[in-house]
DOFI-523506 format. One record per atom (N, C-alpha, C, O): residue number from 1; z, y, x. Coordinates in steps of 0.1 Angstrom, whole numbers, plus 2048, in hexadecimal, padded with zeros to 3 digits. Each point is the difference from the previous one (the first is absolute). Example, Ala and Ser with C-alpha at 12.3 -4.5 7.8 and 13.67 -1.06 7.14 Angstrom:
2
seq_c3_c2_c1
1_84E_7C7_884 .
1_800_80C_7F7 .
1_800_80C_809 .
1_807_800_80A .
2_7F2_80B_7F2 .
2_800_80B_809 .
2_808_80B_7F8 .
2_801_80B_805 .
% end
This chain:
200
seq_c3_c2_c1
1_264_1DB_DA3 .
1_80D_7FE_7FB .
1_80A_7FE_80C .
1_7FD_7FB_80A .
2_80F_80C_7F2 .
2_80C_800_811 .
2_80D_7FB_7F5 .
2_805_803_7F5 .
3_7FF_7F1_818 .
3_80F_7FC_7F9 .
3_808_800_810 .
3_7FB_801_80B .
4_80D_7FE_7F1 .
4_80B_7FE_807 .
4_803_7F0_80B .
4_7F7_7F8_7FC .
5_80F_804_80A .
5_800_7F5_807 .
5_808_7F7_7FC .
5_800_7F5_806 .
6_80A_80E_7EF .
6_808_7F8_7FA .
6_7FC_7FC_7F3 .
6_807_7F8_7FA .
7_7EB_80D_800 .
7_7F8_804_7F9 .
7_7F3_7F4_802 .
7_7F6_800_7F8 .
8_80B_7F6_813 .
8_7F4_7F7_802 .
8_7FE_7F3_7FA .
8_7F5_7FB_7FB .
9_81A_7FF_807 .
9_7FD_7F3_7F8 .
9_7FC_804_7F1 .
9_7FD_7F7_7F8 .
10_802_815_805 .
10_7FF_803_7EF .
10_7EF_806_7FF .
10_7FB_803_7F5 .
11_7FE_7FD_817 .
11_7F5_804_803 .
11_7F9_7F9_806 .
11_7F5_803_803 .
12_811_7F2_801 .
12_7F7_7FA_810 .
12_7F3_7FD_7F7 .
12_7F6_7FF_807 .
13_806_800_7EA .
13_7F2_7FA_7FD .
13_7F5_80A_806 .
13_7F5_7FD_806 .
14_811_810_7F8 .
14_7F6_80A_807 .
14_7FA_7FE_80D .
14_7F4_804_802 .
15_813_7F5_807 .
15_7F8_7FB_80D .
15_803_7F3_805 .
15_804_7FC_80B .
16_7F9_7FE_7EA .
16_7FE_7F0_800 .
16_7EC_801_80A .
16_7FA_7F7_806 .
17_801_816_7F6 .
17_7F1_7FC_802 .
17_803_801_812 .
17_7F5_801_803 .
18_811_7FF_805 .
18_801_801_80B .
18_801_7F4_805 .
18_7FC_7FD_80C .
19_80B_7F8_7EB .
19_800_7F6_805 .
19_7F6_7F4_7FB .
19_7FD_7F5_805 .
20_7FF_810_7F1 .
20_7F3_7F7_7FA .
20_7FA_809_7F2 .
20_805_803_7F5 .
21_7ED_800_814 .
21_7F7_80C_7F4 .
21_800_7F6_7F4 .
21_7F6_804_7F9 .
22_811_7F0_801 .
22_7FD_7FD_7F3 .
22_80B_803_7FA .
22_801_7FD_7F5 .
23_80A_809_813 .
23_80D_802_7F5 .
23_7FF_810_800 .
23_809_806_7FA .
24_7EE_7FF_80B .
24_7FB_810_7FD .
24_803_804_7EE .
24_7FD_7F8_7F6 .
25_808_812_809 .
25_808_80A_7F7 .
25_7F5_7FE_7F3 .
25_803_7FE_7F4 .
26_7F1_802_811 .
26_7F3_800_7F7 .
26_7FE_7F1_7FA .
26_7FC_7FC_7F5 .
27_808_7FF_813 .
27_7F4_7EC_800 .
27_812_7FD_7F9 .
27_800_7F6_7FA .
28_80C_80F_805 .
28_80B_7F9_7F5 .
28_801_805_7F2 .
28_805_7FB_7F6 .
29_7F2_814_80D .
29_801_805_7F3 .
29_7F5_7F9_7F2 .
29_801_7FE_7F3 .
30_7F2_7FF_818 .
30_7F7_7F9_7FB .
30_802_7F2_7F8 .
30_7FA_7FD_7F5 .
31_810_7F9_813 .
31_800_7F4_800 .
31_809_802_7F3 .
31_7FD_7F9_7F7 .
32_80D_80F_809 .
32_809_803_7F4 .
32_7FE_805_7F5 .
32_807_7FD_7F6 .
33_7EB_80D_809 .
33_7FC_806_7F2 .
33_7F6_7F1_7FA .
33_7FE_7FD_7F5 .
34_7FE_7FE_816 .
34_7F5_7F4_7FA .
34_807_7F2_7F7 .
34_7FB_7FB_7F6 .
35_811_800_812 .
35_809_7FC_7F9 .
35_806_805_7F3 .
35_801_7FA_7F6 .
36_803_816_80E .
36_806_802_7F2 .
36_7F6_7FC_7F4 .
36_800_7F6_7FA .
37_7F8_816_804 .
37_7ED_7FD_7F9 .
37_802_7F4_7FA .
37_803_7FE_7F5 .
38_7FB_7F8_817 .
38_7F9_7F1_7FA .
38_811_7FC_7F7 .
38_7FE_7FC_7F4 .
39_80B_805_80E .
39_80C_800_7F8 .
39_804_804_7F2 .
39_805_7FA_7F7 .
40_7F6_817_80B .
40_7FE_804_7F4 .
40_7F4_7FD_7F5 .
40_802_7FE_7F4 .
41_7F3_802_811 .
41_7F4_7F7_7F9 .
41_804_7F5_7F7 .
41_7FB_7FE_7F4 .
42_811_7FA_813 .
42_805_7F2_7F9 .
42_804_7FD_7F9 .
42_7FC_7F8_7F8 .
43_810_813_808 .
43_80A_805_7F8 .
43_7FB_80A_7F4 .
43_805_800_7F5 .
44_7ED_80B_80E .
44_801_805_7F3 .
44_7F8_7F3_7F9 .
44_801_7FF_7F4 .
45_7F9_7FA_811 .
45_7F5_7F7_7FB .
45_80B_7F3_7F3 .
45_800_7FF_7F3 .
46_806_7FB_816 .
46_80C_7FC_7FB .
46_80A_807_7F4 .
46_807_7F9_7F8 .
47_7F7_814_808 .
47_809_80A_7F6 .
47_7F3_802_7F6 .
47_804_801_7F4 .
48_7F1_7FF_80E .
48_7FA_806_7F8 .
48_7FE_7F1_7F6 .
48_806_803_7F6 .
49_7F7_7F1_809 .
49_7FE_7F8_7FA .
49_80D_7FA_800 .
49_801_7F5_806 .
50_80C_80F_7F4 .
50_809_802_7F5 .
50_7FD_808_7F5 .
50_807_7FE_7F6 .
51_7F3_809_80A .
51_7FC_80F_7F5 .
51_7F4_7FA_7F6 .
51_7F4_7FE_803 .
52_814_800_7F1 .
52_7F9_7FC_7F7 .
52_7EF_809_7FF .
52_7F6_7F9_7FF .
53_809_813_801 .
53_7F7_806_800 .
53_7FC_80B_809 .
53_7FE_80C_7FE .
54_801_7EA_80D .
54_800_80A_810 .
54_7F3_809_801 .
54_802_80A_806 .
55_7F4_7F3_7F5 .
55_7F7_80D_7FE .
55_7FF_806_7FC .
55_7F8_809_803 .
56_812_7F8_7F1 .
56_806_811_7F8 .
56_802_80B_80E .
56_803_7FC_80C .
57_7FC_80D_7F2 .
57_804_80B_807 .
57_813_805_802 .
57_806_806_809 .
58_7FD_7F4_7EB .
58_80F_800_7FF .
58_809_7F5_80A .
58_80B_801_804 .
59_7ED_7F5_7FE .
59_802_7F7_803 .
59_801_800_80F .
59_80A_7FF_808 .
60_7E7_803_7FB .
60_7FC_808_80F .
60_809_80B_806 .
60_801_800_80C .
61_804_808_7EE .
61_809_80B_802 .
61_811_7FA_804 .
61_806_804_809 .
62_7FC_7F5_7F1 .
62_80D_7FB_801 .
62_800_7F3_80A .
62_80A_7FD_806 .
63_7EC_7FE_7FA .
63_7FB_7F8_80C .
63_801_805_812 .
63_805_7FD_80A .
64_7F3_80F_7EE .
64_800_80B_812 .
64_80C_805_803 .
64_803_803_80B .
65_806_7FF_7E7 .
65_80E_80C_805 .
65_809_7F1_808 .
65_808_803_80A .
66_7F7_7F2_7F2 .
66_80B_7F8_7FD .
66_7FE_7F8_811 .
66_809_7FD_808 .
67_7E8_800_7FA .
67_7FD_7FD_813 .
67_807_80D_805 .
67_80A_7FE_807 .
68_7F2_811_7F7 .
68_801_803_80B .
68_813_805_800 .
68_804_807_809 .
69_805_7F6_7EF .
69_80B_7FF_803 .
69_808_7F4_801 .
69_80C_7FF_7FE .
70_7EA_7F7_806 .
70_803_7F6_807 .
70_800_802_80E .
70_809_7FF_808 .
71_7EB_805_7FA .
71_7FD_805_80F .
71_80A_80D_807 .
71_804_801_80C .
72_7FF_809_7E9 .
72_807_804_808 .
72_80F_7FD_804 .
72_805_807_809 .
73_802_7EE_7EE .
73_809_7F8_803 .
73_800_7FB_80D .
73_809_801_808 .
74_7E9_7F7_7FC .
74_7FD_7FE_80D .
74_800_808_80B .
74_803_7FC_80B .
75_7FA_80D_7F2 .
75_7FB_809_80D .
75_813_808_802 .
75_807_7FE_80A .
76_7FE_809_7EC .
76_80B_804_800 .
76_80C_7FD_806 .
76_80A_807_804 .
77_7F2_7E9_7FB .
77_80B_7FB_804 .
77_802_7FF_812 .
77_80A_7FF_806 .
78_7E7_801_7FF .
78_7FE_801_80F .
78_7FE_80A_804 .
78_7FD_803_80C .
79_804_803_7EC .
79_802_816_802 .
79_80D_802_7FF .
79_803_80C_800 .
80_807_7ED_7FF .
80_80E_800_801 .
80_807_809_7F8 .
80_808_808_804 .
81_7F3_7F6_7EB .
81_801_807_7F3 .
81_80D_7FA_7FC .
81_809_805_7FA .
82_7F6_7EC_80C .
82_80D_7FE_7F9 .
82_7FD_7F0_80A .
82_7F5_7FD_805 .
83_818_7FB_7FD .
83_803_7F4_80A .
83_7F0_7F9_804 .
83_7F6_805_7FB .
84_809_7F2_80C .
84_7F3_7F6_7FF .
84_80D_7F3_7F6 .
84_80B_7FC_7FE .
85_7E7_801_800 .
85_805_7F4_7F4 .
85_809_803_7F5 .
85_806_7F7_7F9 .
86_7F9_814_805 .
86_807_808_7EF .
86_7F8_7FB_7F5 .
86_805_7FA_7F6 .
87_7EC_809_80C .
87_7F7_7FE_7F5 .
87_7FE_7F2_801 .
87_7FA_7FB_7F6 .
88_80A_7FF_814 .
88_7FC_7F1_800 .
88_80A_7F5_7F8 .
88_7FD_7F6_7FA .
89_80E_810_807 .
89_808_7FC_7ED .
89_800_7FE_7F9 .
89_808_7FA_7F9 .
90_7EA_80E_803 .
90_7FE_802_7F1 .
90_7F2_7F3_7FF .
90_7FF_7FB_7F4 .
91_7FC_802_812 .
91_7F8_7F0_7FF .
91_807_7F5_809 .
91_7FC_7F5_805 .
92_80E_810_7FB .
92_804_7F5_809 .
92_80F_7FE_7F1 .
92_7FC_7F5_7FA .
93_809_80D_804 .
93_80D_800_7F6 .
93_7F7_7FD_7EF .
93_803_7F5_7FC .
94_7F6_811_7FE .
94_7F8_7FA_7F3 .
94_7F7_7F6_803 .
94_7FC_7FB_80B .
95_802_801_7E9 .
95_7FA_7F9_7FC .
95_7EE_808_7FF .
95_7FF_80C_801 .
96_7F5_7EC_7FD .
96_7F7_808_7FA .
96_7FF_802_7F4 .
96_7F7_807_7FA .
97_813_7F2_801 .
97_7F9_809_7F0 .
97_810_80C_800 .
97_800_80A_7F8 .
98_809_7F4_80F .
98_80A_80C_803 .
98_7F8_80A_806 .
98_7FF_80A_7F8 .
99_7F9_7F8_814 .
99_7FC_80A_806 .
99_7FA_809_7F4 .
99_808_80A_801 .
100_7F1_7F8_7F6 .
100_7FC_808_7F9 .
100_808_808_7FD .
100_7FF_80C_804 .
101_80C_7F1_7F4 .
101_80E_80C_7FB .
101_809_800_80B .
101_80B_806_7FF .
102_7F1_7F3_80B .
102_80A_802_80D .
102_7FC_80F_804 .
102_809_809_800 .
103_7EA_7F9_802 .
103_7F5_806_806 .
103_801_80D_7F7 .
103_805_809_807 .
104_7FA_7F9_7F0 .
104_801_80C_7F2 .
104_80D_805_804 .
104_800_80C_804 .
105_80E_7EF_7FD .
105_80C_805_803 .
105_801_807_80B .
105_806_80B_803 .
106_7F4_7ED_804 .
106_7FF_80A_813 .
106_7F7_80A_7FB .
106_800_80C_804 .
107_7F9_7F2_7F5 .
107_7F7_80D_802 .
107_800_811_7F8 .
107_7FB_80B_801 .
108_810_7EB_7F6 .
108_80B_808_7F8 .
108_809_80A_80A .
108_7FE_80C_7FF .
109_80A_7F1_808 .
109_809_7FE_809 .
109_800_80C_808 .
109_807_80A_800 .
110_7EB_7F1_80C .
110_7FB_809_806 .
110_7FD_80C_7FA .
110_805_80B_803 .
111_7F4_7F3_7F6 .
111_7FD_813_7F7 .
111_80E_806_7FC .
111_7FF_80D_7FD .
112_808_7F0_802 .
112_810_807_7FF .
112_806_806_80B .
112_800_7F9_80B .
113_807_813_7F6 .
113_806_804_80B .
113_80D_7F9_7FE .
113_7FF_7F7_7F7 .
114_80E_80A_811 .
114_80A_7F8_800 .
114_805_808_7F2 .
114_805_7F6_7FB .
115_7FC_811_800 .
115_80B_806_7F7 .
115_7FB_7FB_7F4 .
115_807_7FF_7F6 .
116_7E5_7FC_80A .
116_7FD_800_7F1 .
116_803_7F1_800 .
116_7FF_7FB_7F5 .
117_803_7FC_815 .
117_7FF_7F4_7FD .
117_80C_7F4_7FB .
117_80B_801_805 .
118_7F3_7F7_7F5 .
118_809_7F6_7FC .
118_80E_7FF_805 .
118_7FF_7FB_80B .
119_80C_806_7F3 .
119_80E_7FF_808 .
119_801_7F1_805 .
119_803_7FC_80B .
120_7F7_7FD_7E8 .
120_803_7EF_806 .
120_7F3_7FA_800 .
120_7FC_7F5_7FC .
121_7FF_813_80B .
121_7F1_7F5_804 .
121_804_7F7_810 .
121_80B_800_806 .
122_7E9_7F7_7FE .
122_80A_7FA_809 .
122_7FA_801_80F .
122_7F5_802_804 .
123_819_7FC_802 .
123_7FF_801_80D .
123_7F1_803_80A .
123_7FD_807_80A .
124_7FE_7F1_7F1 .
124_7F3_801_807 .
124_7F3_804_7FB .
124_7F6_7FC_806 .
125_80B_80E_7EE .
125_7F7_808_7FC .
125_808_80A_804 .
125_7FB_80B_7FC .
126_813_7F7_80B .
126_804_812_801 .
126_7FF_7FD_80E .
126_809_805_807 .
127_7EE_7F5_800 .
127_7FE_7FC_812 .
127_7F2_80B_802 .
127_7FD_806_80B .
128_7FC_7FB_7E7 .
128_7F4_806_801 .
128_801_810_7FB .
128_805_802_7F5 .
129_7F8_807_812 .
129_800_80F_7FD .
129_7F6_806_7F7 .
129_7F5_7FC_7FD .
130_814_810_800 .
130_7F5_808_7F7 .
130_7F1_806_809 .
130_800_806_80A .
131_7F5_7F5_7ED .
131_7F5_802_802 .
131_7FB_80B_7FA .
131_7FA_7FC_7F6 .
132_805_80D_80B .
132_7FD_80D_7FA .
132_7EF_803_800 .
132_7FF_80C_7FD .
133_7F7_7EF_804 .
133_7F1_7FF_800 .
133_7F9_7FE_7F5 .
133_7F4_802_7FF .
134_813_7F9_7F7 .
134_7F8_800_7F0 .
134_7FB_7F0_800 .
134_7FB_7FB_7F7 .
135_809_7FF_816 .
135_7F6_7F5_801 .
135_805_7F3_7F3 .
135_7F8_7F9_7FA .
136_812_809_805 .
136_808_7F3_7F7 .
136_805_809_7EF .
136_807_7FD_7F6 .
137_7F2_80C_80D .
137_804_80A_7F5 .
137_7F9_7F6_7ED .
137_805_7F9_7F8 .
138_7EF_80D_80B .
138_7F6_7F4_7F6 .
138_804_7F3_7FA .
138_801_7F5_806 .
139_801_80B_7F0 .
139_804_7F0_7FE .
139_7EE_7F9_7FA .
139_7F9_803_7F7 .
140_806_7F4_814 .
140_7F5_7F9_7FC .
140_803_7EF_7FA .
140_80A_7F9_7FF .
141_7ED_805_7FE .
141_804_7EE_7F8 .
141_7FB_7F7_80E .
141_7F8_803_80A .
142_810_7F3_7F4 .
142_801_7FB_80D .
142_7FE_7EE_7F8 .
142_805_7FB_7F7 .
143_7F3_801_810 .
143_7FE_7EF_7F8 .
143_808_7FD_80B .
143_802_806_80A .
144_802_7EF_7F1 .
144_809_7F1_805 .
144_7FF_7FC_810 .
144_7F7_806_805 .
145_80F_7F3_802 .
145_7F9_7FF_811 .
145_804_7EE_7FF .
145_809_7FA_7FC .
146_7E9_804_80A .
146_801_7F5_7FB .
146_802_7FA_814 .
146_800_808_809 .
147_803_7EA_7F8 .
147_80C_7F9_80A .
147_7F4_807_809 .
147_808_808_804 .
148_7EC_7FC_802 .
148_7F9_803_80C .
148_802_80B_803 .
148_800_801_80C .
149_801_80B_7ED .
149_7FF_809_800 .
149_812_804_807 .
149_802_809_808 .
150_808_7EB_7F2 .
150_80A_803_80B .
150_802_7FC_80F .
150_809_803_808 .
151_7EE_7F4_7F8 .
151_7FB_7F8_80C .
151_7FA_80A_80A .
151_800_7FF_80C .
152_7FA_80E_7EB .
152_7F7_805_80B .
152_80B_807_805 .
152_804_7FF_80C .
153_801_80A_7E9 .
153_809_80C_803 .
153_80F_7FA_809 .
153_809_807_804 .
154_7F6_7EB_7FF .
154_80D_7FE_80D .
154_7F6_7FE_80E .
154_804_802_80C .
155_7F1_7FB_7F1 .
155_7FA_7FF_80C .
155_7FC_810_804 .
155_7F8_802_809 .
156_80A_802_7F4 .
156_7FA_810_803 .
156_808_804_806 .
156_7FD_80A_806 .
157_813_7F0_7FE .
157_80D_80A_803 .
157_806_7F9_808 .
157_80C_800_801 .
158_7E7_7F2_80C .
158_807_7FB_80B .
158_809_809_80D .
158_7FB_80B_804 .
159_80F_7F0_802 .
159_7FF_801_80C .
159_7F7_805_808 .
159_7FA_7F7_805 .
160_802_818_800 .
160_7F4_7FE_80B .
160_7F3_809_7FB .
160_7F6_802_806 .
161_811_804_7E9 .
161_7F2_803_7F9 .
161_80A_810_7FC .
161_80C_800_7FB .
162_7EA_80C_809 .
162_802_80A_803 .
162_7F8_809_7F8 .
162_7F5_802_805 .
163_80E_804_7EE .
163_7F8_802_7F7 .
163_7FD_812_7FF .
163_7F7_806_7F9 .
164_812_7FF_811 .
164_7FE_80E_805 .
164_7F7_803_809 .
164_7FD_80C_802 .
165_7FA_7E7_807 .
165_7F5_804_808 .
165_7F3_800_7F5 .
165_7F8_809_803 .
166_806_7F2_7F6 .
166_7F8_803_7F9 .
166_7F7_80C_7FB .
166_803_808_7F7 .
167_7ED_7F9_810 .
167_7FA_80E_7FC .
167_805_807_7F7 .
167_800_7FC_7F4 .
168_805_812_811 .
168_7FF_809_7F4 .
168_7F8_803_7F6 .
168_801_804_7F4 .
169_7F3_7F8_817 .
169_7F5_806_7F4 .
169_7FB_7F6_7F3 .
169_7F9_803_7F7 .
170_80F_7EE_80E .
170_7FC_7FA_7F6 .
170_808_7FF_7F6 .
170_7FD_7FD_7F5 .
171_812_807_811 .
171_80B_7FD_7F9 .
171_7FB_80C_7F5 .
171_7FE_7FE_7F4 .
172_802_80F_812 .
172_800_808_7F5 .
172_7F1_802_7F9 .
172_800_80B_7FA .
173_7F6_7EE_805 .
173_7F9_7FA_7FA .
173_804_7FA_7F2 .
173_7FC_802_7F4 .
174_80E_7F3_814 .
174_806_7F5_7F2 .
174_801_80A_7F9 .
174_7F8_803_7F7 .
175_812_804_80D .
175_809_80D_7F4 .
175_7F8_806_7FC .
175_802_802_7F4 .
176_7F3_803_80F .
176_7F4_806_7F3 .
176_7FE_7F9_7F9 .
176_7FE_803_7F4 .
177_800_7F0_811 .
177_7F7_7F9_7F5 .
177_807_7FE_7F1 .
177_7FB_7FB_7F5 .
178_810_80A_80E .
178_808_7FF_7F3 .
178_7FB_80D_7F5 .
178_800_7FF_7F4 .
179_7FB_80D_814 .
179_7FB_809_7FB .
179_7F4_7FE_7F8 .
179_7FC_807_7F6 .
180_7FE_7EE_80F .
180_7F1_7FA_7FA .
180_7FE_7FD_7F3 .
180_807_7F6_7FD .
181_7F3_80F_7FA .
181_800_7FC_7F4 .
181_7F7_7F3_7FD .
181_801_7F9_7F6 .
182_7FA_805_812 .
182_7F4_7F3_801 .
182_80A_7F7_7FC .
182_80C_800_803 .
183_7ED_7F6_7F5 .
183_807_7F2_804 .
183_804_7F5_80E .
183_807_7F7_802 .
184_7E9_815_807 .
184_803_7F2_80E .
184_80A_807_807 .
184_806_7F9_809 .
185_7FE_814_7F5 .
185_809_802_803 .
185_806_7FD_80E .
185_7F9_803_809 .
186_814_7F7_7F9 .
186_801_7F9_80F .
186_7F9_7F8_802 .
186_7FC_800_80C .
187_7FF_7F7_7EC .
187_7F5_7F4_805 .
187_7F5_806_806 .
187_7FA_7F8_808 .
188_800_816_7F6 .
188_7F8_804_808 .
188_800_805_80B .
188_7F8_801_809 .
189_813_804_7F6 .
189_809_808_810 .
189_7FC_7F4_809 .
189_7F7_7FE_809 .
190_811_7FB_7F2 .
190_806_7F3_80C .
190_7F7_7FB_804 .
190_800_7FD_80C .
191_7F3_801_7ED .
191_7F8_7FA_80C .
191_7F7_80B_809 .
191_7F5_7FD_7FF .
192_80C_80D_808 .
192_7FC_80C_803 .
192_809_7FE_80F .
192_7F9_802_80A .
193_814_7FC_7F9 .
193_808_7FB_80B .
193_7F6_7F7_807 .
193_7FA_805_80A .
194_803_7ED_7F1 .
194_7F7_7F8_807 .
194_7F8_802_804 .
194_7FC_7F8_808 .
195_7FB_814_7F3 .
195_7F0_802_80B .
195_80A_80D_806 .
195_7F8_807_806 .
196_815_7FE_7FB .
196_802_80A_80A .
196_7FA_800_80E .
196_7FC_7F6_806 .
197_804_815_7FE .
197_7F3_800_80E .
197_80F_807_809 .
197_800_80C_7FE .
198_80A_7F0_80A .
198_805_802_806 .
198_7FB_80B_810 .
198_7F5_7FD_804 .
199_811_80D_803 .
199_7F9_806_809 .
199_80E_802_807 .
199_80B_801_7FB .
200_7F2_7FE_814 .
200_80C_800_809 .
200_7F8_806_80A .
200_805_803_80B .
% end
């Protein structure tokens, strides 16, 4: 990879290993997908026992679609899709039993280009752009979020926490698992990160 010299402070993580092989490009990506994992584990675990009948397959499905566009709210936002701390409004400003149809309207929102969407929707659902990927397309049933589950989702979005270093390969993992018709669905992905065998 070649950048420019004005181009460093926006880079310097790349040769942080120069000055200490533990802040190496490899050993932050690691520390970051292991975190994320153990996060999302929490959180679907937490989402899944709201769901009156979470071992239906209907259930499981709308389970997996509904984590992994949480997650990619996360990651998005440190991919500079849209401000840092945009998505953090939306648990930070409702309530938990608000976040559910808080959460359905954004997700409304997004699947709209500017011309199909609301004239008077508000300010800070028109902060978020059209997502054109099919991902928010599906309308799935979404149970209730009960007060932990908003607890997780503000801790996920400190200061310091960089949700674009995160393996690709696990990230786009998550995103299949939506493909999965299984019921373990993400729950089986996710634990598959923790025995990762890292190689540098």
């Amino acid at each position: 990879m070649r950048f420019g010299l004005v181009e460093l402070p926006e880079q310097v993580r790349l040769i942080d290993f120069l000055m200490n092989p533990c802040f190496s490009w490899q050993a932050r990506e690691q520390d970051v997908s292991i975190r994320a994992c153990a996060l999302i584990s929490k959180l679907y675990d937490l989402l899944r026992a709201q769901y009156s009948c979470s071992d239906s397959d209907e259930a499981a499905h709308a389970l997996n679609v509904l984590s992994v566009r949480l997650v990619f709210f996360l990651h998005a936002e440190d991919a500079g899709f849209f401000d840092k701390g945009t998505f953090g409004q939306c648990p930070s400003s409702f309530t938990a039993p608000q976040l559910r149809n808080a959460l359905r309207e954004l997700f409304r929102v997004i699947d709209a280009s500017d011309d199909a969407r609301d004239q008077y929707i508000s300010d800070f659902l028109r902060t978020f752009p059209y997502m054109n990927g099919a991902l928010f397309t599906e309308e799935v049933e979404s149970a209730n979020f009960a007060n932990e589950i908003r607890t997780v989702l503000l801790e996920a979005m400190p200061e310091g926490t960089n949700w674009s270093e995160i393996s690709p390969t696990i990230f786009g993992g998550i995103f299949e698992s939506t493909l999965n018709p299984e019921p373990a669905g993400l729950a089986g992905y996710i634990a598959k990160p923790r025995e990762h065998s890292y190689s540098y």
